[in-house]
Short mmCIF file of the C-alpha atoms (twelve columns), coordinates in Angstrom:
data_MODEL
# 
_entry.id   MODEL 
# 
loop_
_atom_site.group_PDB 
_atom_site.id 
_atom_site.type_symbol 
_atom_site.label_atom_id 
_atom_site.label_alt_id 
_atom_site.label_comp_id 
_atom_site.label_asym_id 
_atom_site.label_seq_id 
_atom_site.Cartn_x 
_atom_site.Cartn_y 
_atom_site.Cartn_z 
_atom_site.pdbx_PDB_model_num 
ATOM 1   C CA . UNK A 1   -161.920 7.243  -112.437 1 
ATOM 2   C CA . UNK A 2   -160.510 10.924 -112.837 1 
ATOM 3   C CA . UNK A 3   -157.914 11.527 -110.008 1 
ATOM 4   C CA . UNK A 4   -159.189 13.305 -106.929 1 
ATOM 5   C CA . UNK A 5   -156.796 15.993 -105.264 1 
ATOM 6   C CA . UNK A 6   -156.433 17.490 -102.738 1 
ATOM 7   C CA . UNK A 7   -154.777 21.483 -101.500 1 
ATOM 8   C CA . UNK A 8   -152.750 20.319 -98.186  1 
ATOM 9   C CA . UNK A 9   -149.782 22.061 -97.090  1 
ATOM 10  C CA . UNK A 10  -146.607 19.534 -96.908  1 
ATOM 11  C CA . UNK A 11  -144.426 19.297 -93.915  1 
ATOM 12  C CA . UNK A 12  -141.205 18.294 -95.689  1 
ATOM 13  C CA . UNK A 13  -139.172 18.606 -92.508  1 
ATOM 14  C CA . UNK A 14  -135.294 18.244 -92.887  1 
ATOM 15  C CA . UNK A 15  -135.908 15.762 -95.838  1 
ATOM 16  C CA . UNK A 16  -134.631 16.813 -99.048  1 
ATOM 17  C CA . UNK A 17  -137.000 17.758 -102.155 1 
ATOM 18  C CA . UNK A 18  -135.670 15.739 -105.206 1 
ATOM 19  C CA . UNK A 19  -135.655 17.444 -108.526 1 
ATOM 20  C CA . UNK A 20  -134.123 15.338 -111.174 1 
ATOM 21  C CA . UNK A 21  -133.351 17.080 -114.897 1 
ATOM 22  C CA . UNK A 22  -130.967 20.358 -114.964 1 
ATOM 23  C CA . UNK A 23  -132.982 22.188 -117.751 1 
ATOM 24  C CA . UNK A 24  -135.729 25.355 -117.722 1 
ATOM 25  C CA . UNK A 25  -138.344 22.828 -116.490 1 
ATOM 26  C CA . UNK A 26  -136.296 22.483 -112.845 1 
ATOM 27  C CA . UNK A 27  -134.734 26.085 -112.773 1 
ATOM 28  C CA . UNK A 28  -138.720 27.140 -112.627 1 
ATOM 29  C CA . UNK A 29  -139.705 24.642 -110.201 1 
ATOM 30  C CA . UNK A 30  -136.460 25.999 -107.991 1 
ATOM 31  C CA . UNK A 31  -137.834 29.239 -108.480 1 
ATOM 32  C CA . UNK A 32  -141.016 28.597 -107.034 1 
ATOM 33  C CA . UNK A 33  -139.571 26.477 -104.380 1 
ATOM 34  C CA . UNK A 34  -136.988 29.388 -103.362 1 
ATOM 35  C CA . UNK A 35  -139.393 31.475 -100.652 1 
ATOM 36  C CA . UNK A 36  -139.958 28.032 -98.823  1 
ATOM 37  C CA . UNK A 37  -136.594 27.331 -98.599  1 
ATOM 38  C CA . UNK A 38  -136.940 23.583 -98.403  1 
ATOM 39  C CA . UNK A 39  -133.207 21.158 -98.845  1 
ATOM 40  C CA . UNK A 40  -132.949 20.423 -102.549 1 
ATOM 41  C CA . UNK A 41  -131.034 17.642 -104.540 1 
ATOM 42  C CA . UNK A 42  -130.606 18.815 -107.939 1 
ATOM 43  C CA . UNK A 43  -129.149 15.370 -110.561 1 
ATOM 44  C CA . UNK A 44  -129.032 15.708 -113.767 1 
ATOM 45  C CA . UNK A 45  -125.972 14.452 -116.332 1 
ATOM 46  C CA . UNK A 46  -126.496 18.153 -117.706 1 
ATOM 47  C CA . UNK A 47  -127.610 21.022 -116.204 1 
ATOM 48  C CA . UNK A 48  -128.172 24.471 -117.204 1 
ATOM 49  C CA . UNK A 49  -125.678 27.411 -116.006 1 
ATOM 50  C CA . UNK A 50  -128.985 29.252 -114.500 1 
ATOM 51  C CA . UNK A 51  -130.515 26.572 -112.791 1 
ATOM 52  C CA . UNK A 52  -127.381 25.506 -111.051 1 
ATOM 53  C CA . UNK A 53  -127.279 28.899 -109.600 1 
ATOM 54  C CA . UNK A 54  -130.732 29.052 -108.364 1 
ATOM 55  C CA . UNK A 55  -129.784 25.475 -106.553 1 
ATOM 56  C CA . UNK A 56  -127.030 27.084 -105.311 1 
ATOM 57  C CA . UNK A 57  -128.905 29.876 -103.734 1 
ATOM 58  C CA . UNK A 58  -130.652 27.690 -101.165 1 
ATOM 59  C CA . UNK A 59  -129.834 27.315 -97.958  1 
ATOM 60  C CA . UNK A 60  -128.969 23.606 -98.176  1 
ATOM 61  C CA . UNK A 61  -128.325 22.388 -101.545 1 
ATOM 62  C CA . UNK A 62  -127.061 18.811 -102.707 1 
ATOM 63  C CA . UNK A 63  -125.876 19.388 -106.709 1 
ATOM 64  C CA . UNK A 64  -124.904 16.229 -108.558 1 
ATOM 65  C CA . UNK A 65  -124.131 16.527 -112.382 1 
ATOM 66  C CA . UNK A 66  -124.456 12.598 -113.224 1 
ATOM 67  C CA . UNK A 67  -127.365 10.456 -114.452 1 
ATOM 68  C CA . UNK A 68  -130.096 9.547  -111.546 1 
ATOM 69  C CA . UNK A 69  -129.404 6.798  -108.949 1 
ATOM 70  C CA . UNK A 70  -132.233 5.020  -106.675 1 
ATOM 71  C CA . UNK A 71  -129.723 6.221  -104.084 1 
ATOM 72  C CA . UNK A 72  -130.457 9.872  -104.806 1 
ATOM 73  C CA . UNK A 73  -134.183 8.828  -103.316 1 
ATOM 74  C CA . UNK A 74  -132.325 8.615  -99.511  1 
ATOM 75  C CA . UNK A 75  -133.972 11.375 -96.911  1 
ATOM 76  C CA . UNK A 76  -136.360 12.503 -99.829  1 
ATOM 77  C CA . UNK A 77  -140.090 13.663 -99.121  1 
ATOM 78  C CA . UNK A 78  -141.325 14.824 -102.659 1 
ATOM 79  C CA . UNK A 79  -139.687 14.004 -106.221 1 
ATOM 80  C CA . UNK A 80  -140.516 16.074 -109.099 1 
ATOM 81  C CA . UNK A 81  -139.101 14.359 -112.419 1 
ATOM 82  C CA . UNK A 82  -138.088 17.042 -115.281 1 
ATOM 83  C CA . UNK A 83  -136.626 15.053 -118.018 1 
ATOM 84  C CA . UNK A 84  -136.903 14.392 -121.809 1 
ATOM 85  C CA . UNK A 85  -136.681 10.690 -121.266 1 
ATOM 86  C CA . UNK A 86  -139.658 8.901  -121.109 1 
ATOM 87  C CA . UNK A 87  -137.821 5.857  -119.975 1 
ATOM 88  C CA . UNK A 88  -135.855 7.845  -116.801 1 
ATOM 89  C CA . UNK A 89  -139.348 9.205  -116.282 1 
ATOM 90  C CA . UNK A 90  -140.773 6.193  -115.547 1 
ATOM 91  C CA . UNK A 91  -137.621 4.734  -113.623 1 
ATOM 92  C CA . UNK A 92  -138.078 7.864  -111.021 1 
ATOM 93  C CA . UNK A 93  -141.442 7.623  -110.420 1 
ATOM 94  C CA . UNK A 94  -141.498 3.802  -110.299 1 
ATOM 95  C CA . UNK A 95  -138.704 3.908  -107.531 1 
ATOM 96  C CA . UNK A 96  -140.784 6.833  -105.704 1 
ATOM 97  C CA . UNK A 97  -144.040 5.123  -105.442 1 
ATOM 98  C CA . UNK A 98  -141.770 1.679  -104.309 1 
ATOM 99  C CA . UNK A 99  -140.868 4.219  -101.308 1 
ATOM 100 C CA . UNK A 100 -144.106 6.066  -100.749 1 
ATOM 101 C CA . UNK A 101 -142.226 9.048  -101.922 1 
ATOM 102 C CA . UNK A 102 -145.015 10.894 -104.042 1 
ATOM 103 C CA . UNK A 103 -143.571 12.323 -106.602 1 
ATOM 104 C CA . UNK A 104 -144.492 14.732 -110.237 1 
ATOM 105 C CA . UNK A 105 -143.812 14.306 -113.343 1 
ATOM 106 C CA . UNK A 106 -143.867 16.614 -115.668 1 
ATOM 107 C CA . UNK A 107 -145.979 16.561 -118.655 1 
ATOM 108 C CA . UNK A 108 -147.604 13.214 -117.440 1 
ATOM 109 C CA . UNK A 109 -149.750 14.117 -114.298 1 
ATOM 110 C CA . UNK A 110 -150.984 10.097 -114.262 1 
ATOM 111 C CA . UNK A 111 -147.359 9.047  -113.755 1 
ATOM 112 C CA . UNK A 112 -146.742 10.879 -110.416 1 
ATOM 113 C CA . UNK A 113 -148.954 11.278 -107.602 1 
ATOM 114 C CA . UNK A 114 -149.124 14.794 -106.711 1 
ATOM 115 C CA . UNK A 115 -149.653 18.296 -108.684 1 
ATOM 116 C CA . UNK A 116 -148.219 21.041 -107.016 1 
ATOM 117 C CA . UNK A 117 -150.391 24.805 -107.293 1 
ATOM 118 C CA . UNK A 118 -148.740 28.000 -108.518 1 
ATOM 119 C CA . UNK A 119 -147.768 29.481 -105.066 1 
ATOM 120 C CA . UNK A 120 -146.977 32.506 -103.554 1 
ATOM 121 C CA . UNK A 121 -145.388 33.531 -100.127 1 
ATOM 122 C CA . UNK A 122 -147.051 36.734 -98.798  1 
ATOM 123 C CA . UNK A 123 -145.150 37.515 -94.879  1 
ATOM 124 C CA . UNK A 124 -147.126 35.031 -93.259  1 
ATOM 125 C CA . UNK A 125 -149.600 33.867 -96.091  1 
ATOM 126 C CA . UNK A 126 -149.107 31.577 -98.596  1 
ATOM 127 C CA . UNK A 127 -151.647 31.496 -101.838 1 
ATOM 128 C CA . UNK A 128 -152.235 28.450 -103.965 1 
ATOM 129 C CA . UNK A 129 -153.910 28.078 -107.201 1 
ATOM 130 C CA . UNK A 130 -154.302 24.965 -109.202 1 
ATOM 131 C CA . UNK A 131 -155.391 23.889 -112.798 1 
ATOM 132 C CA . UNK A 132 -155.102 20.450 -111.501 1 
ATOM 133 C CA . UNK A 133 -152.420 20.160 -114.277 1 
ATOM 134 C CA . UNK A 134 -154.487 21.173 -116.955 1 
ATOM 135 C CA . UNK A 135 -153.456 24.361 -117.376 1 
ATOM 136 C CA . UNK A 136 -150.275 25.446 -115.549 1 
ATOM 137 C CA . UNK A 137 -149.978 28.460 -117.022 1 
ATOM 138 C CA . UNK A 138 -153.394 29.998 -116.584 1 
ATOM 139 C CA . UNK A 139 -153.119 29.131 -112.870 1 
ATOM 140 C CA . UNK A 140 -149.321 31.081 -112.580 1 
ATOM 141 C CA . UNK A 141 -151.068 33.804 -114.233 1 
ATOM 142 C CA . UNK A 142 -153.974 33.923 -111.554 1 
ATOM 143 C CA . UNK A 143 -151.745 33.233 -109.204 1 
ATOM 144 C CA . UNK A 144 -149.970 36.530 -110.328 1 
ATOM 145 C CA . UNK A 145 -153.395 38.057 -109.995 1 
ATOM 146 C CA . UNK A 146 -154.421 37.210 -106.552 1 
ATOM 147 C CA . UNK A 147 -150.923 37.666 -104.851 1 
ATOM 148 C CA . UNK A 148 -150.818 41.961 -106.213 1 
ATOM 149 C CA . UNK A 149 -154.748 41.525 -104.796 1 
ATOM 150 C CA . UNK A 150 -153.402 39.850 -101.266 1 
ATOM 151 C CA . UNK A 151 -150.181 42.492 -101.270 1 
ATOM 152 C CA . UNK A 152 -152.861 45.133 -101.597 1 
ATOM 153 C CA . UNK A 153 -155.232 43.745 -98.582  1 
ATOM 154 C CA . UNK A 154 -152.313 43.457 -96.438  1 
ATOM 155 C CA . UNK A 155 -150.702 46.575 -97.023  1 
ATOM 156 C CA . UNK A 156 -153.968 48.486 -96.596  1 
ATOM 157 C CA . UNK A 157 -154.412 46.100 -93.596  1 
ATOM 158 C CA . UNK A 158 -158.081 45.593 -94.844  1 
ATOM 159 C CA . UNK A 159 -158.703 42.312 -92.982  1 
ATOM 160 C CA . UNK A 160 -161.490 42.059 -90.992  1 
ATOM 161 C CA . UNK A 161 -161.134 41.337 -87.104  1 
ATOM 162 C CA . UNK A 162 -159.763 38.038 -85.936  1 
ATOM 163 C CA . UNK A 163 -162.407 36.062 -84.260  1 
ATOM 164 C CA . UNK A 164 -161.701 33.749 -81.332  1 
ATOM 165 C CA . UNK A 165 -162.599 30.317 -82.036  1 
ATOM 166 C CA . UNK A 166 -164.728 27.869 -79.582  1 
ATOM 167 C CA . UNK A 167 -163.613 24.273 -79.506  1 
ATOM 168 C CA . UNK A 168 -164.140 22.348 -82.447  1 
ATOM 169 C CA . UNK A 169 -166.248 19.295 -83.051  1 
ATOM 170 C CA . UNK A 170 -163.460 17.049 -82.431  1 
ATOM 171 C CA . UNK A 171 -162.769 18.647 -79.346  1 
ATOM 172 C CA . UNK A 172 -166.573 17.880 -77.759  1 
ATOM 173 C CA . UNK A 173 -167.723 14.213 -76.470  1 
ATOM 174 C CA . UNK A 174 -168.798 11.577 -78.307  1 
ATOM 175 C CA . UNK A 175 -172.312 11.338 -77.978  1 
ATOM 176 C CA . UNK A 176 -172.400 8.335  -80.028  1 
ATOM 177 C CA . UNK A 177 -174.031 4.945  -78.864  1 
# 
């Protein structure tokens, strides 16, 4: 059975996001991860000049330049896994799942649990698009699309009226037997 996903927004509270590798694979996810501002732990035995400093640029940072540990899982609520070792790969994701910690690995969207959209922070908005992994790119570059589109809106403040809600469903009786 083809996986089923699902767009929710993740809560990661004070817990850290894990990103383990140090090359051009992690400095892009920190990119993208930089207007949310969520606590990263960046391990890798190498890592690249540039991505260091884009760890570095977050509020609250944890750098270690070493090989992973299943201790580097502590106060973790997502775990994305960029390295070129198949075997490490496996190790992080394996340890993840034995914690309930979803977690992404790139290049093998069946070894995680989780694909995360291109997304974009507009003031208050935030814009997702997905490929479901099978085309990252394609969804960045509509991503790219729709945010200038959203920038537009809100600049032009072409959004129609805000309309007052009634109670939901949920929020009426159960009429049930």
């Amino acid at each position: 059975m083809p996986p089923r996903f699902l767009p929710i927004l993740f809560d990661v509270g004070d817990s850290f996001i894990l990103i383990v590798g140090g090359g051009l694979a992690a400095q892009s996810k920190l990119a993208a991860l930089l207007p949310f501002q969520p606590r990263v732990r960046l391990v890798a035995p190498k890592i690249h000049p540039e991505t260091e400093a884009l760890a570095r640029s977050f509020l609250v940072h944890d750098i270690q330049c070493r090989e992973w540990k299943k201790s580097d899982m502590k106060d973790v609520a997502l775990v994305y896994v960029f390295t070129n070792d198949g075997k490490t790969n496996q190790q992080v994701a394996r340890e993840a799942r034995r914690r309930g910690v979803p977690a992404n690995v790139a290049g093998n969207r069946g070894q995680g649990g989780f694909l995360s959209p291109a997304a974009a922070k507009i003031d208050s908005w935030i814009l997702a698009v997905s490929s479901q992994g099978s085309n990252p790119s394609q969804a960045v570059w509509l991503r790219d699309q729709l945010a200038r589109s959203l920038e537009n809106l809100i600049q032009n403040e072409r959004f129609p009226a805000r309309e007052e809600r009634g109670p939901s469903q949920g929020d009426s009786p159960c009429t049930c037997p």
